[in-house]
PDB file of N, CA, C and O in Angstrom:
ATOM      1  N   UNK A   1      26.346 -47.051  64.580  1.00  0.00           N
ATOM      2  CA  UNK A   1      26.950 -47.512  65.822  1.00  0.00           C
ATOM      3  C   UNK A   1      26.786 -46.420  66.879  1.00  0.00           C
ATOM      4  O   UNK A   1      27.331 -45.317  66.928  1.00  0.00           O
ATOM      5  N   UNK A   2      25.934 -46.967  67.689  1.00  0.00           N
ATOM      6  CA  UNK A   2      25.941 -45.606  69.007  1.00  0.00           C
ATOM      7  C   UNK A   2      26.882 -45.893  70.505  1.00  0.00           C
ATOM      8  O   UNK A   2      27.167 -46.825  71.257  1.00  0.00           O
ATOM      9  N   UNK A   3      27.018 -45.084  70.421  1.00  0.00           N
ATOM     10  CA  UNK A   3      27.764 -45.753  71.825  1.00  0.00           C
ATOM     11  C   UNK A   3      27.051 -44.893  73.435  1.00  0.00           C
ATOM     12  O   UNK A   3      26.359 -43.905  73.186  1.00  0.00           O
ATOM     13  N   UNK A   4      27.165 -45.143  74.477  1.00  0.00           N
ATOM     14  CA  UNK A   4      26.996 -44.553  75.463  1.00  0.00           C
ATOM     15  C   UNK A   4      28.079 -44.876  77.215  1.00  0.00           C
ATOM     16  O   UNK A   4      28.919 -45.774  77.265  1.00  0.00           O
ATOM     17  N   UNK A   5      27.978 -44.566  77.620  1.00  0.00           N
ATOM     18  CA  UNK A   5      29.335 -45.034  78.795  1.00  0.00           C
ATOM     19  C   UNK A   5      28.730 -45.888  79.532  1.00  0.00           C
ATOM     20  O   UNK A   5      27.504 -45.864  79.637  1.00  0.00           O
ATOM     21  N   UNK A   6      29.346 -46.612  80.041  1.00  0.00           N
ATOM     22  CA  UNK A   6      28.787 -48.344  80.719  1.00  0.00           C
ATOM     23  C   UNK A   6      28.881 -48.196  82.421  1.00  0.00           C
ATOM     24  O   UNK A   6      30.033 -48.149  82.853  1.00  0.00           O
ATOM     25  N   UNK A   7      28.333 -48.157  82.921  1.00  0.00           N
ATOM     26  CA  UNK A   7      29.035 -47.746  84.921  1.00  0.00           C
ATOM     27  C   UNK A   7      29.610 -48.775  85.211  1.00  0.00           C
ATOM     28  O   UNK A   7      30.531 -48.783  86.027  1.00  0.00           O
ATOM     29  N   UNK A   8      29.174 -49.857  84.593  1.00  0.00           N
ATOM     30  CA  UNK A   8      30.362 -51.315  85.306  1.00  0.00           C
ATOM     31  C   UNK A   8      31.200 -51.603  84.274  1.00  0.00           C
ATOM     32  O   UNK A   8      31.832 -52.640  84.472  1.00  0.00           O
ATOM     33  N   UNK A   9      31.455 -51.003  83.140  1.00  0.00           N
ATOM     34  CA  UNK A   9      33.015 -51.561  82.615  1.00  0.00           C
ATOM     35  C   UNK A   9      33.847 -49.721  82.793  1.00  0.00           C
ATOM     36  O   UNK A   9      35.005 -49.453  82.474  1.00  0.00           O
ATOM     37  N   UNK A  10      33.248 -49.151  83.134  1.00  0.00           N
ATOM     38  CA  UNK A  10      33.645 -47.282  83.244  1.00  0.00           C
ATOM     39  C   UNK A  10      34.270 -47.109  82.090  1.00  0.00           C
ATOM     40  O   UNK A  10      35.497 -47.050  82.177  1.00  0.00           O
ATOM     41  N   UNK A  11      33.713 -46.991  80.828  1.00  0.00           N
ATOM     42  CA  UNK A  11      34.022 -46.105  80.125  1.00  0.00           C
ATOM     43  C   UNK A  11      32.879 -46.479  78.410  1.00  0.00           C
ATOM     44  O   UNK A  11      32.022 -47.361  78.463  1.00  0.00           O
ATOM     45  N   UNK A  12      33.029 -45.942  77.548  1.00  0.00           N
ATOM     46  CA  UNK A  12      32.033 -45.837  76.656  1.00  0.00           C
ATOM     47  C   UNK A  12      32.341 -47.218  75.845  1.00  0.00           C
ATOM     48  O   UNK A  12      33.411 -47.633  75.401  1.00  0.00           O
ATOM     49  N   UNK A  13      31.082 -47.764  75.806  1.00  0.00           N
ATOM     50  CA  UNK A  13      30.706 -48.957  74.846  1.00  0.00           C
ATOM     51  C   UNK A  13      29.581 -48.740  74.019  1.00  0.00           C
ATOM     52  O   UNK A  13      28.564 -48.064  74.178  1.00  0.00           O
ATOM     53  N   UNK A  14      30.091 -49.647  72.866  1.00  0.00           N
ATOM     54  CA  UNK A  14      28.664 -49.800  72.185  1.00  0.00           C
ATOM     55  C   UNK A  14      27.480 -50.254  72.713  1.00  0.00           C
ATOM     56  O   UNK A  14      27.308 -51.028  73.654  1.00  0.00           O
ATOM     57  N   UNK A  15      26.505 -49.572  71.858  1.00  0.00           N
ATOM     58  CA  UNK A  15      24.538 -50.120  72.256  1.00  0.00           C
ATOM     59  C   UNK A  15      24.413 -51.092  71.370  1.00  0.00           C
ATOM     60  O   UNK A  15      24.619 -50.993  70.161  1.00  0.00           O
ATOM     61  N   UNK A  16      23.881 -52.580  72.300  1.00  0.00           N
ATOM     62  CA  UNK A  16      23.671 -53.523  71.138  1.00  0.00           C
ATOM     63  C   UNK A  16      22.240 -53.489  71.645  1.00  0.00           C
ATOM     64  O   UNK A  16      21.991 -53.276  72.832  1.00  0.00           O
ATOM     65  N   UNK A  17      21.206 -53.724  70.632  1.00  0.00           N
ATOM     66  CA  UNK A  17      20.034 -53.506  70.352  1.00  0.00           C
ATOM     67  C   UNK A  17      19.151 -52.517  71.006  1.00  0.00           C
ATOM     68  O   UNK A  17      18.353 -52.723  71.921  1.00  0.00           O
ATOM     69  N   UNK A  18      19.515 -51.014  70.173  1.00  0.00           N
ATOM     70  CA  UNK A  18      19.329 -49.579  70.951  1.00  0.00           C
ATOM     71  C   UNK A  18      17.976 -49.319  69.983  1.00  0.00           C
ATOM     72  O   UNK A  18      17.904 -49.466  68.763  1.00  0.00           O
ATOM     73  N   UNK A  19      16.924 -48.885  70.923  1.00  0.00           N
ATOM     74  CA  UNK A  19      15.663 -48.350  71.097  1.00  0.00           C
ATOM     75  C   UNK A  19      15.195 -47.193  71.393  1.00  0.00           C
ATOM     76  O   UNK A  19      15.354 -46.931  72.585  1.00  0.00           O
ATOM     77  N   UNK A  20      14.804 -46.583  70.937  1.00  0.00           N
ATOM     78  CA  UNK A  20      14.087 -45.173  71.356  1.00  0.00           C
ATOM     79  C   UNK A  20      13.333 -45.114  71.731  1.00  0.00           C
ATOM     80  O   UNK A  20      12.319 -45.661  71.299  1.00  0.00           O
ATOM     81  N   UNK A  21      13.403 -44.278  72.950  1.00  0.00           N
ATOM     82  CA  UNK A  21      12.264 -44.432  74.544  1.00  0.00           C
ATOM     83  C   UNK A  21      12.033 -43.200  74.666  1.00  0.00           C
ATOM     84  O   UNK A  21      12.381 -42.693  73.600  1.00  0.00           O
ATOM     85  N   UNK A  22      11.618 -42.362  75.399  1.00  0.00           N
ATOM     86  CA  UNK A  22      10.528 -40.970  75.840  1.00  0.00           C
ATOM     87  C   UNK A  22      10.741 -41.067  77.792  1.00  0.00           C
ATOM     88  O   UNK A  22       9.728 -41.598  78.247  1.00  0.00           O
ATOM     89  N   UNK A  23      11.699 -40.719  78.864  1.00  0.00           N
ATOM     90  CA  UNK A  23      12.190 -40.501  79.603  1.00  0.00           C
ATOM     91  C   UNK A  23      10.594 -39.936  80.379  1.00  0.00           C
ATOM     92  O   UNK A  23       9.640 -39.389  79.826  1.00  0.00           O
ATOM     93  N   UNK A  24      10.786 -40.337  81.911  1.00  0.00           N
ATOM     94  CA  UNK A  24       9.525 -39.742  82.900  1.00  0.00           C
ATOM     95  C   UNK A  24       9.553 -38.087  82.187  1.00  0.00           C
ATOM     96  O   UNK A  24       8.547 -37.442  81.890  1.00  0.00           O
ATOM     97  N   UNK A  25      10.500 -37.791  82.077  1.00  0.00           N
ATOM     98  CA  UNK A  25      10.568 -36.128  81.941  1.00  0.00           C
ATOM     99  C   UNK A  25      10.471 -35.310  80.434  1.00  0.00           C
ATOM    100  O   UNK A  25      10.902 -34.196  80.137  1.00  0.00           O
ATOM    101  N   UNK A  26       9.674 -36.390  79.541  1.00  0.00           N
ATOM    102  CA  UNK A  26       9.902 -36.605  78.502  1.00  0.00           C
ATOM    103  C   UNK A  26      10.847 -35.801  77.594  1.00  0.00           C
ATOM    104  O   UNK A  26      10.582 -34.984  76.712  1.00  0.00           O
ATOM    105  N   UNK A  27      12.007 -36.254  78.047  1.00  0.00           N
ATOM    106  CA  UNK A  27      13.345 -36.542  77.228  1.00  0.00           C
ATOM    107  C   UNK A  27      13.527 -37.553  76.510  1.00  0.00           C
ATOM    108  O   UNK A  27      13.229 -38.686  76.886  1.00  0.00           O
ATOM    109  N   UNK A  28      14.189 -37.204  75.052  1.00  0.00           N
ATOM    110  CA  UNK A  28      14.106 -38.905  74.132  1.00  0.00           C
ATOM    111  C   UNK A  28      15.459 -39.086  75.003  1.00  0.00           C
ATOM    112  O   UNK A  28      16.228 -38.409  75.685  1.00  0.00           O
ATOM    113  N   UNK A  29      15.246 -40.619  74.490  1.00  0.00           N
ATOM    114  CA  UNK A  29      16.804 -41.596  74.722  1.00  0.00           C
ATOM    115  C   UNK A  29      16.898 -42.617  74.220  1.00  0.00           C
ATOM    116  O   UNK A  29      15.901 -43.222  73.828  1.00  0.00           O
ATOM    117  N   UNK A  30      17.795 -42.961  74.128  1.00  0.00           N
ATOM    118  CA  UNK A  30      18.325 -45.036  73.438  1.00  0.00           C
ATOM    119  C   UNK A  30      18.642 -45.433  74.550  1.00  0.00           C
ATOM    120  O   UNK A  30      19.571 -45.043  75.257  1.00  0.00           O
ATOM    121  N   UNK A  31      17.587 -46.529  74.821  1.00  0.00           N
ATOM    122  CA  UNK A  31      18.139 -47.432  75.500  1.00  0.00           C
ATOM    123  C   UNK A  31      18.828 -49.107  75.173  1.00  0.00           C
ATOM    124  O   UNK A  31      18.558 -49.889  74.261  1.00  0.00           O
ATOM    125  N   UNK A  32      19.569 -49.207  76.051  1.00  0.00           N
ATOM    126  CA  UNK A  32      20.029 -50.714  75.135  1.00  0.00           C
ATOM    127  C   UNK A  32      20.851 -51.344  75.714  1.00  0.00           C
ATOM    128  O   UNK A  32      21.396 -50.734  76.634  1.00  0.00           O
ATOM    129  N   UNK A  33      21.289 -52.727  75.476  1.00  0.00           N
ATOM    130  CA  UNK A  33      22.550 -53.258  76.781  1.00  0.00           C
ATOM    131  C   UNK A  33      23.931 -52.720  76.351  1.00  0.00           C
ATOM    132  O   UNK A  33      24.209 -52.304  75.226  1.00  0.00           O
ATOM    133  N   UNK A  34      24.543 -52.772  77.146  1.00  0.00           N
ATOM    134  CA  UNK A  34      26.660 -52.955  76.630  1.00  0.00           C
ATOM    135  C   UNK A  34      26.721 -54.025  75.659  1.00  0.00           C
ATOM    136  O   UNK A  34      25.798 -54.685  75.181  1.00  0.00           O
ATOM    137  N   UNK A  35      27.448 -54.060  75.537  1.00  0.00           N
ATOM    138  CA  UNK A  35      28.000 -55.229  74.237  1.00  0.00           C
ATOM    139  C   UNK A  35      28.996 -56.027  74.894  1.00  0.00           C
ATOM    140  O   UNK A  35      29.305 -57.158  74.520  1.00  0.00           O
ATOM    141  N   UNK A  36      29.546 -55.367  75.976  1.00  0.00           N
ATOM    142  CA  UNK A  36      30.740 -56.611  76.512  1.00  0.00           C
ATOM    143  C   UNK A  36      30.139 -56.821  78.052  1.00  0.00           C
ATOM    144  O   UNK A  36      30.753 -57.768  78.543  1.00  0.00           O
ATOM    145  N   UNK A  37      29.571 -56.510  78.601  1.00  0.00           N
ATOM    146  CA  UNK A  37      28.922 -56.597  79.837  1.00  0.00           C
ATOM    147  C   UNK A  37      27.359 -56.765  80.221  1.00  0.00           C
ATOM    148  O   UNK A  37      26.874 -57.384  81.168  1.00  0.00           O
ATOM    149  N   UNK A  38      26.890 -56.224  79.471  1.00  0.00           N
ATOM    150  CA  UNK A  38      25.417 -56.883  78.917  1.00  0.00           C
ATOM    151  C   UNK A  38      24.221 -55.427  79.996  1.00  0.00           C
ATOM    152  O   UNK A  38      23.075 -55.034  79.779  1.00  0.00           O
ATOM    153  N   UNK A  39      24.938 -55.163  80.769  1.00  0.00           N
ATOM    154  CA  UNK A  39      24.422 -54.196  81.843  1.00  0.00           C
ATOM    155  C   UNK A  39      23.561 -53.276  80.641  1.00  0.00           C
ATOM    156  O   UNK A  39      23.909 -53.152  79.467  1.00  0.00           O
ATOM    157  N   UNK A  40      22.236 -52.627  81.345  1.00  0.00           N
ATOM    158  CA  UNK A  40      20.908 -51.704  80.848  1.00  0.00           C
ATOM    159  C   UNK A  40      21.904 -50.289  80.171  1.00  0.00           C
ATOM    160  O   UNK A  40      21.780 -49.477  81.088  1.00  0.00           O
ATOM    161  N   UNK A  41      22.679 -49.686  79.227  1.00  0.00           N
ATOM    162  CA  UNK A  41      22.485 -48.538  78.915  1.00  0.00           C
ATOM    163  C   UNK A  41      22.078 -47.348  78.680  1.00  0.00           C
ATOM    164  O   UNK A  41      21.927 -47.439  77.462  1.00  0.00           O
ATOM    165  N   UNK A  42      21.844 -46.500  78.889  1.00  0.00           N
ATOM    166  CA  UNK A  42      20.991 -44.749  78.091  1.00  0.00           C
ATOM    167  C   UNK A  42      22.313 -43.908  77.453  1.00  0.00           C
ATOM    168  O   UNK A  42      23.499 -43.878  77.779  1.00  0.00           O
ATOM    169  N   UNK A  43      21.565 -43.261  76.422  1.00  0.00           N
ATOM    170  CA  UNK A  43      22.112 -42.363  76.056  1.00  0.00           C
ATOM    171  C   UNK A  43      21.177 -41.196  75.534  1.00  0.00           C
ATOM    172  O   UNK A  43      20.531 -41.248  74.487  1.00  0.00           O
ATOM    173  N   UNK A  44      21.201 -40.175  76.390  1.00  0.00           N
ATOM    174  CA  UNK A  44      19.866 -39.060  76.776  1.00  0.00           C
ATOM    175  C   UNK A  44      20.066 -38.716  74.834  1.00  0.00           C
ATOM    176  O   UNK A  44      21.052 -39.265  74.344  1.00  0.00           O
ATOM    177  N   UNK A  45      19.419 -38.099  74.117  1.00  0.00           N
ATOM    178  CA  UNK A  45      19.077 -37.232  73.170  1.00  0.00           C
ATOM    179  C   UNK A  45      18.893 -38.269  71.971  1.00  0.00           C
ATOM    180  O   UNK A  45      19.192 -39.459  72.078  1.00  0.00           O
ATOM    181  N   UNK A  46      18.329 -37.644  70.733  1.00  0.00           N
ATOM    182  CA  UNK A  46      17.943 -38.672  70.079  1.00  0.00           C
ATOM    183  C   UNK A  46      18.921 -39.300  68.985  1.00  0.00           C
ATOM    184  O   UNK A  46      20.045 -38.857  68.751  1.00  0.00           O
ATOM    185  N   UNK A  47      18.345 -40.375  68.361  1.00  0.00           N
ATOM    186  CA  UNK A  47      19.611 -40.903  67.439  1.00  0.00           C
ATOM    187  C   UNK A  47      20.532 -40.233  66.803  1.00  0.00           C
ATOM    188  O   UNK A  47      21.399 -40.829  66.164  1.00  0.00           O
TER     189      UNK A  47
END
């Protein structure tokens, strides 16, 4: 279970279907939606 902080519910939710991506600056990250709001997530570093 990963979680990362949501900007439209303000405060940390779970990643539902979190992916590992490589950032312009190549930084890893998970990306993935909220679980109660559905809004794009990150959470910078790796799993």
């Amino acid at each position: 279970m990963v979680q990362a902080f949501c900007v439209k519910c303000k405060k940390k939710q779970e990643i539902k279907n979190p992916t590992q991506v490589t950032l312009k600056n190549k930084r890893p990250a998970i990306k993935g939606t909220c679980a109660v709001c559905g809004t794009t997530i990150y959470k910078i570093g790796k799993a």
